[in-house]
MDAnalysis code that builds the backbone (N, CA, C; Angstrom):
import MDAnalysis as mda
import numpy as np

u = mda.Universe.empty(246, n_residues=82, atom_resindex=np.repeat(np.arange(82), 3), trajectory=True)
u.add_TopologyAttr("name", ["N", "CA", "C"] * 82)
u.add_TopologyAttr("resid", np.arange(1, 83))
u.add_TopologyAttr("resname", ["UNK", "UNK", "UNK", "UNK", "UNK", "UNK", "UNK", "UNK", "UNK", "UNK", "UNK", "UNK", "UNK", "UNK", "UNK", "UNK", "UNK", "UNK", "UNK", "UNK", "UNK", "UNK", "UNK", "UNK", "UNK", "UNK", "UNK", "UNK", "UNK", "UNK", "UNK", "UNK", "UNK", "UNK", "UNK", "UNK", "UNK", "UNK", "UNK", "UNK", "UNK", "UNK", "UNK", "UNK", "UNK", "UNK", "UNK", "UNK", "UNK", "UNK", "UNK", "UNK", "UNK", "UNK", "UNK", "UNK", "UNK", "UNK", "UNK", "UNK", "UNK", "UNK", "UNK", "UNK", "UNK", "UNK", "UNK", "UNK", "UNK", "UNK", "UNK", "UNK", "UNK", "UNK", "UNK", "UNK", "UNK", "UNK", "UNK", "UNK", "UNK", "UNK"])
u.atoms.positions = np.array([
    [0.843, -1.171, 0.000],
    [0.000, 0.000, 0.000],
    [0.888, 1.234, 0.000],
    [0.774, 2.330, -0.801],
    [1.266, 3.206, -0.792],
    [1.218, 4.204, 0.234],
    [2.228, 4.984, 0.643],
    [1.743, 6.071, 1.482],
    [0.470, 7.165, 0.993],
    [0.214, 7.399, 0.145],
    [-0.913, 8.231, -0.682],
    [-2.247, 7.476, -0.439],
    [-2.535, 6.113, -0.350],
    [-3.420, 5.975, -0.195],
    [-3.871, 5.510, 1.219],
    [-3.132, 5.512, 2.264],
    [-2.988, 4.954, 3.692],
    [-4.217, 6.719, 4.466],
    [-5.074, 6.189, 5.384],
    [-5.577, 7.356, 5.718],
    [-4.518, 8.250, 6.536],
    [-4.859, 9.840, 7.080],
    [-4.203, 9.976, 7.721],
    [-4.065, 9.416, 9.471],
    [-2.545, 10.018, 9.741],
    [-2.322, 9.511, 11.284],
    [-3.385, 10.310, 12.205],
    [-3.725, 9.494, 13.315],
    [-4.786, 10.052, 14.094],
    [-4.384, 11.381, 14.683],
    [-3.599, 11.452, 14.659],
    [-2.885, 13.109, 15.566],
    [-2.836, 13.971, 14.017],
    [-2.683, 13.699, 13.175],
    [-3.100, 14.755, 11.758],
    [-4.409, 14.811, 11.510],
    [-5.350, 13.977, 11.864],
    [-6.772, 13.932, 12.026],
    [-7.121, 14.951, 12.796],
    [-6.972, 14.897, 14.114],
    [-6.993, 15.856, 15.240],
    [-6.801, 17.185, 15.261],
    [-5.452, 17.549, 14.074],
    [-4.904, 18.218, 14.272],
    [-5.910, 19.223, 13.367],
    [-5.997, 18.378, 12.019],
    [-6.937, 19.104, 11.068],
    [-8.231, 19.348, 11.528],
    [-8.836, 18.691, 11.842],
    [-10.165, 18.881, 13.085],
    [-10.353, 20.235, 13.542],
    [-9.072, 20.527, 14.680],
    [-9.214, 21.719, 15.086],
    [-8.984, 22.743, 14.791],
    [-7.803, 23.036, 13.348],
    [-7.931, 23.721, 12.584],
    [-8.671, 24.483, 11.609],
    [-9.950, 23.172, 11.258],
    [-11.212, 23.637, 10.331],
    [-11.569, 24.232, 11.438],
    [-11.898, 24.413, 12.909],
    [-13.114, 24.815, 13.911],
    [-12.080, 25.658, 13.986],
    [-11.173, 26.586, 13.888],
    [-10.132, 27.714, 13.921],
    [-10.039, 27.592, 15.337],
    [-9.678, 26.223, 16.229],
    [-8.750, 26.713, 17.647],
    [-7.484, 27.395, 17.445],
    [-7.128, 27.740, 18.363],
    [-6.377, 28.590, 18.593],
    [-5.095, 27.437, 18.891],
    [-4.017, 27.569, 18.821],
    [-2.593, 27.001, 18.938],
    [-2.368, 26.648, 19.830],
    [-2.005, 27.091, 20.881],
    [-1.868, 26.394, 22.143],
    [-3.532, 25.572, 22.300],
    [-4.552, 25.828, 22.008],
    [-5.712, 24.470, 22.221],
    [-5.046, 23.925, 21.651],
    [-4.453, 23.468, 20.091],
    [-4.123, 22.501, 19.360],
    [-3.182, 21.822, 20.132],
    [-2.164, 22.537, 20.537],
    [-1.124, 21.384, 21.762],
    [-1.520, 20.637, 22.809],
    [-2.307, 21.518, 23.013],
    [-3.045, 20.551, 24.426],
    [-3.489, 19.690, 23.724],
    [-4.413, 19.670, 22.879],
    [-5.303, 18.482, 23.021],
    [-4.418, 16.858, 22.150],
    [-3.496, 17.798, 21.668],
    [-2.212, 16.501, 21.121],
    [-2.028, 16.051, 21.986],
    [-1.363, 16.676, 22.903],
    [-0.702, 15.881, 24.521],
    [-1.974, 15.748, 24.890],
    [-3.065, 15.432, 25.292],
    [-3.711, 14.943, 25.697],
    [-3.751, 13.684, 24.867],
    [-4.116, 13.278, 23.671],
    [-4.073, 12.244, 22.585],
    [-2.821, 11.548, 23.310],
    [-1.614, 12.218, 22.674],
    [-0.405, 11.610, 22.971],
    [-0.434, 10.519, 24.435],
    [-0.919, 11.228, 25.372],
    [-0.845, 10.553, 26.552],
    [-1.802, 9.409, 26.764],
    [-2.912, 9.761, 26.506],
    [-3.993, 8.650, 26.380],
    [-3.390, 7.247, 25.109],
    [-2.667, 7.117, 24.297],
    [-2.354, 6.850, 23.714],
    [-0.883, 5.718, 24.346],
    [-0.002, 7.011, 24.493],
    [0.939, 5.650, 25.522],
    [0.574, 5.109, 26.972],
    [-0.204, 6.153, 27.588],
    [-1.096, 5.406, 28.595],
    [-1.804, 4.065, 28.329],
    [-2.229, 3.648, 26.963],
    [-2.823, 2.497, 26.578],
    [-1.710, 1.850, 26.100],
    [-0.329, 2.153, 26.538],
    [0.899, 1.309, 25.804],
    [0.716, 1.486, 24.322],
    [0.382, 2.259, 23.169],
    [0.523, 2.526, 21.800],
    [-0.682, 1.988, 21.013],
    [-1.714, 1.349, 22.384],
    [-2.781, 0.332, 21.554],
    [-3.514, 1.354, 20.722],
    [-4.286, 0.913, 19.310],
    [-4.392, 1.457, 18.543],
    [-5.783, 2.537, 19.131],
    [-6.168, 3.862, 19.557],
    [-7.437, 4.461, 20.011],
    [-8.465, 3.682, 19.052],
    [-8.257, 3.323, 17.891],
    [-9.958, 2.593, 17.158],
    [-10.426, 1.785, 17.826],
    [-9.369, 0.823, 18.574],
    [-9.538, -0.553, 19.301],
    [-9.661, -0.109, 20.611],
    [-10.216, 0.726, 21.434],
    [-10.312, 1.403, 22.368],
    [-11.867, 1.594, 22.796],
    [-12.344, 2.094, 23.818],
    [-13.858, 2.681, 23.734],
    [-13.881, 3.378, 25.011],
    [-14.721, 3.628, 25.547],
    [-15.220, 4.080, 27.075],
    [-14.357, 3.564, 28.415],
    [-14.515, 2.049, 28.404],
    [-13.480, 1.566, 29.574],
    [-12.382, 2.045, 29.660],
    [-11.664, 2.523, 28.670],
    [-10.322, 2.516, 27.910],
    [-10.201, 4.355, 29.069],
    [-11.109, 4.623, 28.040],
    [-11.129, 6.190, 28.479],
    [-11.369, 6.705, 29.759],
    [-12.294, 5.774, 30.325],
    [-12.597, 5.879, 31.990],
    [-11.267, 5.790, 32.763],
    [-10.784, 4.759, 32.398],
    [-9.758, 4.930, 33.169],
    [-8.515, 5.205, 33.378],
    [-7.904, 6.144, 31.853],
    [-7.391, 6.971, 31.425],
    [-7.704, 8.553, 32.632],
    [-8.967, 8.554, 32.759],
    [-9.383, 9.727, 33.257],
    [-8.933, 9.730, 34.801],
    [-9.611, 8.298, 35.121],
    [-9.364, 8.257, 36.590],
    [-7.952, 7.895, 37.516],
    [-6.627, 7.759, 35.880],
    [-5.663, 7.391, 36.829],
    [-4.766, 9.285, 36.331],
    [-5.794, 9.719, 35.414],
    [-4.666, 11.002, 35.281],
    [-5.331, 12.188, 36.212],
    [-6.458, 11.815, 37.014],
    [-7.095, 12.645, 38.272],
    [-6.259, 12.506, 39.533],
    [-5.514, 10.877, 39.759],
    [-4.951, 10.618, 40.792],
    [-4.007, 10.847, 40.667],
    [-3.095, 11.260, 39.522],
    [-1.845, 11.964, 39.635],
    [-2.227, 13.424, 39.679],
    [-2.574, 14.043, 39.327],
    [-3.021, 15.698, 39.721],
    [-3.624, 16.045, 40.999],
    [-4.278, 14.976, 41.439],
    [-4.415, 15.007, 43.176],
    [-3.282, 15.214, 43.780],
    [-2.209, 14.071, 43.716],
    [-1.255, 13.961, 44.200],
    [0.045, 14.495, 44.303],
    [-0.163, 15.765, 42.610],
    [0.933, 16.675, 42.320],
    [0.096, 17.815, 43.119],
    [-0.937, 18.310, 43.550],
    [-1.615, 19.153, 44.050],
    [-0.581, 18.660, 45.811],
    [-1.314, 17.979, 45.855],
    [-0.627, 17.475, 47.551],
    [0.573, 18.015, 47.524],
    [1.419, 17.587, 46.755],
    [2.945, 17.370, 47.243],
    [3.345, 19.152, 46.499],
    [2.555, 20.187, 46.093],
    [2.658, 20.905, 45.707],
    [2.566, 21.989, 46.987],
    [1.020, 21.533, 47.626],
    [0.780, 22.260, 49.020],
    [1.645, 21.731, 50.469],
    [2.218, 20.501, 50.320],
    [2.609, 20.213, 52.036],
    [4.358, 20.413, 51.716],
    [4.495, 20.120, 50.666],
    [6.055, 19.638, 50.415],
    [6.622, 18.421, 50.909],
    [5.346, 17.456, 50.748],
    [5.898, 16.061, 50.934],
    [4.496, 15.127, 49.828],
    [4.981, 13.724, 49.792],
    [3.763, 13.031, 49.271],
    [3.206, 12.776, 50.196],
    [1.517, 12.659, 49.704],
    [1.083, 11.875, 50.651],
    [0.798, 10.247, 51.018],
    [0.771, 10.172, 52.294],
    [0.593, 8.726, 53.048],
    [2.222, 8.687, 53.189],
    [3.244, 9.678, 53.414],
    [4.776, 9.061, 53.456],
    [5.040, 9.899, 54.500],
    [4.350, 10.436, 55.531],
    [4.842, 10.987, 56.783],
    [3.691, 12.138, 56.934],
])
């Protein structure tokens, strides 16, 4: 298969997406690194092969690190370590 006829990569999808809706540039980064992360967060698995579970808990383990950078942001220690 040629490269010409292969669709595009999902992050050029994305990218064009938010470009037709004219976000603004820094939205466009974020929401890459957001992709990006959800993405090796699933170890590289492909997002098509993905759904809701996938995403749930994508959500709920990148809440428990922002809890926890919040914590160690306000005490100057982690928590549960003294």
């Amino acid at each position: 298969m040629s490269s010409s006829s292969r669709p595009p990569k999902l992050l050029d999808q994305v990218r064009s997406a938010l470009r037709r809706k004219h976000y603004s540039l820094r939205t466009e980064e974020a929401y890459l690194g957001w992709v990006r992360r959800f993405i090796r967060f699933r170890h590289l698995r492909p997002p098509r092969e993905m759904g809701s579970r996938e995403i749930g808990t994508f959500l709920t383990w990148r809440q428990g690190k922002t809890t926890m950078s919040v914590i160690f942001a306000l005490t100057g220690r982690r928590s549960g370590h003294g």
